[in-house]
C-alpha positions as a printed NumPy array, in Angstrom:
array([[  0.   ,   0.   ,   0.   ],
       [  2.805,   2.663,   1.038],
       [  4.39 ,   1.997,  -2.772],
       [  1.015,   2.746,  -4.362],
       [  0.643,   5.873,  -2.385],
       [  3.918,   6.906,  -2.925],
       [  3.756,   6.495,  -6.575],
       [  0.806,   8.759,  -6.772],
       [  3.042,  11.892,  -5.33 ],
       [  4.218,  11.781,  -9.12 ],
       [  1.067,  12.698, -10.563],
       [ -0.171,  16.206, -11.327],
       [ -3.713,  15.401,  -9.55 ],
       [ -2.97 ,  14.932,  -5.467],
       [ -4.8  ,  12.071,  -3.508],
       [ -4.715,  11.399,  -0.016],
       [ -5.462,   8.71 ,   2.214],
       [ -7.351,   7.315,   5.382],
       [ -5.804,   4.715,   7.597],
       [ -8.579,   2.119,   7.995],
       [ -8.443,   0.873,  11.849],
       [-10.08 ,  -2.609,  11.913],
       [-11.12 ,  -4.768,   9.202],
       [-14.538,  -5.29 ,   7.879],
       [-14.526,  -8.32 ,   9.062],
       [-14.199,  -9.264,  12.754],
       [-11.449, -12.032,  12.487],
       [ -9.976, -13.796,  15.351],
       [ -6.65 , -12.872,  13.784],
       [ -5.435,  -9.743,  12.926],
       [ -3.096,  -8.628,   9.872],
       [ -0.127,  -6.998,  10.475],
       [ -2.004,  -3.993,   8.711],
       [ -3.736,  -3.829,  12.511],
       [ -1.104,  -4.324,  14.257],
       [  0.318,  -1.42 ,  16.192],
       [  3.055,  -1.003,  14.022],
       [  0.876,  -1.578,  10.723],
       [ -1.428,   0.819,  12.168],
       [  1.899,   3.248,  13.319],
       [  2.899,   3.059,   9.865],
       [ -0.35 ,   3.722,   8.121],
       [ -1.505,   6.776,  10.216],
       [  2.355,   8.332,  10.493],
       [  2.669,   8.394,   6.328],
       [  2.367,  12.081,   5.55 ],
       [ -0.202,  11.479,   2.891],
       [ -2.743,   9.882,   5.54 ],
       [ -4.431,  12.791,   6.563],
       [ -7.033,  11.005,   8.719],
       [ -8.212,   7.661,  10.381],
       [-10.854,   6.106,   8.488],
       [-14.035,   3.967,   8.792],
       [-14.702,   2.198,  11.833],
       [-16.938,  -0.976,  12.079],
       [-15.439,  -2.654,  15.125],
       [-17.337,  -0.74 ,  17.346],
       [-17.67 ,  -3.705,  19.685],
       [-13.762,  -3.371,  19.986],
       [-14.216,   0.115,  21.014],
       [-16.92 ,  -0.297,  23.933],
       [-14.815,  -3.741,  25.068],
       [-11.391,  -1.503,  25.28 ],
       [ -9.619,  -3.332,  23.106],
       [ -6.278,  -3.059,  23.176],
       [ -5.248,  -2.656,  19.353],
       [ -8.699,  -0.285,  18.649],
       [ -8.116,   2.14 ,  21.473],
       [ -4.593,   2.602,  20.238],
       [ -5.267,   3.397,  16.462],
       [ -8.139,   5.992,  18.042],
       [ -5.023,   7.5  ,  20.472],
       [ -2.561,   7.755,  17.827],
       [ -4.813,   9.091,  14.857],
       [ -5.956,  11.784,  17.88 ],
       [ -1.709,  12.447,  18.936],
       [ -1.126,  13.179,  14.981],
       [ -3.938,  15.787,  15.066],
       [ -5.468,  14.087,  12.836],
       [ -9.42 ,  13.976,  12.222],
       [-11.339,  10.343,  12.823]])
């Protein structure tokens, strides 16, 4: 994903990006993409401007660990959710 994105900063029209939190999918696994340090990544790249969708909200309410962490770091970057 950060190649695509980075191969767009080439191109006359700009695009920018939201950092998904969860899947759409509850899964009893997680991708590394929702990890902390996928999520790190994702929300730190300068052409993520804010966090994106949320369906998890289960996750939210229960604390989760992971969620509550994407939510606190999108919030330190001042970016919007």
């Amino acid at each position: 994903v950060k190649d695509i994105m980075e191969k767009t900063t080439a191109h006359p029209v700009k695009q920018f990006f939201w950092a998904r939190l969860d899947p759409q999918a509850r899964s009893k696994t997680r991708s590394y993409a929702y990890t902390k340090q996928g999520l790190s990544e994702m929300i730190d790249h300068p052409l993520v401007v804010q966090g994106g969708e949320l369906t998890d909200w289960r996750a939210v309410l229960e604390e989760e660990e992971e969620m509550l962490f994407g939510l606190k770091r999108v919030r330190d970057r001042g970016k919007r959710m």
